[in-house]
C-alpha positions as CSV (number, residue, x, y, z in Angstrom):
1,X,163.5,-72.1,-139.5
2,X,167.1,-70.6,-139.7
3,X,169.9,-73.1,-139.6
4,X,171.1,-72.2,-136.6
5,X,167.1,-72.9,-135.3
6,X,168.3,-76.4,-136.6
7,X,170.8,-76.9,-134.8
8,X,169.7,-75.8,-131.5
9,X,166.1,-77.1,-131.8
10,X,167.3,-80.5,-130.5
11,X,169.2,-79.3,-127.5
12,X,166.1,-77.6,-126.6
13,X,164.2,-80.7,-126.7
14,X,166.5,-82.5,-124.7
15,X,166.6,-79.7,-122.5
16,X,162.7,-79.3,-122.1
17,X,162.7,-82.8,-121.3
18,X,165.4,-83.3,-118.6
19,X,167.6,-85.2,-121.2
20,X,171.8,-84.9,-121.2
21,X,173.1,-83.6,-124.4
22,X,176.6,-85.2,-125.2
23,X,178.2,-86.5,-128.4
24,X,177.0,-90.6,-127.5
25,X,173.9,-92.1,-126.8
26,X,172.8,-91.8,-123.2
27,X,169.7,-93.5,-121.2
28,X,167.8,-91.6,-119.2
29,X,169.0,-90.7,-116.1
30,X,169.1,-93.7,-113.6
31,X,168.7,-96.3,-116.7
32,X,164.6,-96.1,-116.4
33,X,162.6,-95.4,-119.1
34,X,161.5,-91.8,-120.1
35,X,157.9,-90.9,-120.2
36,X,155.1,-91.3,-121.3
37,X,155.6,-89.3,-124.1
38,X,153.0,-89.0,-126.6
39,X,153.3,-88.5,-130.5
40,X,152.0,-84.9,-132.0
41,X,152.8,-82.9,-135.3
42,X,151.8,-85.9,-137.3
43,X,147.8,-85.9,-139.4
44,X,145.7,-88.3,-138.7
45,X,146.3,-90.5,-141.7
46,X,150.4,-90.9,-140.8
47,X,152.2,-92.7,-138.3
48,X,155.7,-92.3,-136.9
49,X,158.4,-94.7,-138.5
50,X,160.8,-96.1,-136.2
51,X,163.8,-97.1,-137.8
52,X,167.0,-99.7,-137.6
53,X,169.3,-96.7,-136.3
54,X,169.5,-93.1,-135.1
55,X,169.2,-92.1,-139.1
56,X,166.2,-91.0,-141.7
57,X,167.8,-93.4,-143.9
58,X,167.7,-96.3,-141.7
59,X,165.5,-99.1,-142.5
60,X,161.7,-98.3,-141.6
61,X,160.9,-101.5,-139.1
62,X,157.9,-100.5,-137.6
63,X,155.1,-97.6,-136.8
64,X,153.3,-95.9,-134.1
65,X,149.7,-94.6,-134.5
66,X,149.5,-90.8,-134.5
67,X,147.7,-90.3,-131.3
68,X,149.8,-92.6,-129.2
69,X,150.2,-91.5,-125.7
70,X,152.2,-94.0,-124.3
71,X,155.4,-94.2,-125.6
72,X,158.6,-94.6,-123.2
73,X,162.1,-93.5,-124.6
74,X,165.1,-95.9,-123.2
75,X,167.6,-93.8,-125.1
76,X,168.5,-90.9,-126.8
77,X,170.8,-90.2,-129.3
78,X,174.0,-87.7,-128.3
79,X,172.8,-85.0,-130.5
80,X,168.8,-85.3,-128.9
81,X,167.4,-85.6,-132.3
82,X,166.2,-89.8,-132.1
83,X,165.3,-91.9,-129.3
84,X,165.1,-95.4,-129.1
85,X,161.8,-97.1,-128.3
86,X,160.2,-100.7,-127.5
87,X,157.0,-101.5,-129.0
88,X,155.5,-104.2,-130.1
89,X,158.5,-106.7,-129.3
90,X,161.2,-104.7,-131.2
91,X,163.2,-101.8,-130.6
92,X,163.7,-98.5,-133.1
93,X,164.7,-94.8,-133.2
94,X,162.0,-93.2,-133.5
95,X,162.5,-88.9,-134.0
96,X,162.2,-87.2,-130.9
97,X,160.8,-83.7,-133.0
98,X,157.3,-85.7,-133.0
99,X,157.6,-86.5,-129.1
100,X,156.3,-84.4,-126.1
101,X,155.3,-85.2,-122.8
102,X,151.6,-86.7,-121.9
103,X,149.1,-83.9,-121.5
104,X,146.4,-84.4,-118.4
């Protein structure tokens, strides 16, 4: 991917999925939750990391499965790239280039 493909990928995520693009976090619109989303891109024997903060070097605090369908974003970072989940009792970032909506 060229870096300017980079750049741009994450505008076009938060685009594709109704989500402001600024330089600070935002929630989704009206404050509710955004999804379901469901993980993809991962194989079957990884899960997604969410992490401490918005940052691949954050501290790894929890996972989701692979094949989860159900997860519900209640913020995004400003550049669209991390979004902050509940699961399980916590909250993470988890990064949003593994999410997509729910199919069927």
């Amino acid at each position: 991917m060229s870096p300017l493909m980079h750049r741009l990928a994450p505008l076009c995520l938060a685009l594709a999925l109704g989500l402001p693009h600024s330089l600070g976090a935002q929630t989704p619109e009206g404050g509710a939750p955004l999804g379901p989303l469901m993980v993809f891109g991962l194989h079957s024997d990884d899960m997604l990391v969410m992490r401490d903060g918005p940052d691949v070097l954050a501290k790894a605090i929890g996972w989701i499965a692979y094949d989860a369908r159900d997860v519900m974003i209640l913020e995004v970072s400003g550049d669209g790239t991390w979004g902050r989940v509940a699961r399980e009792g916590r909250e993470g970032w988890v990064a949003m280039r593994h999410l997509k909506p729910t199919e069927g």
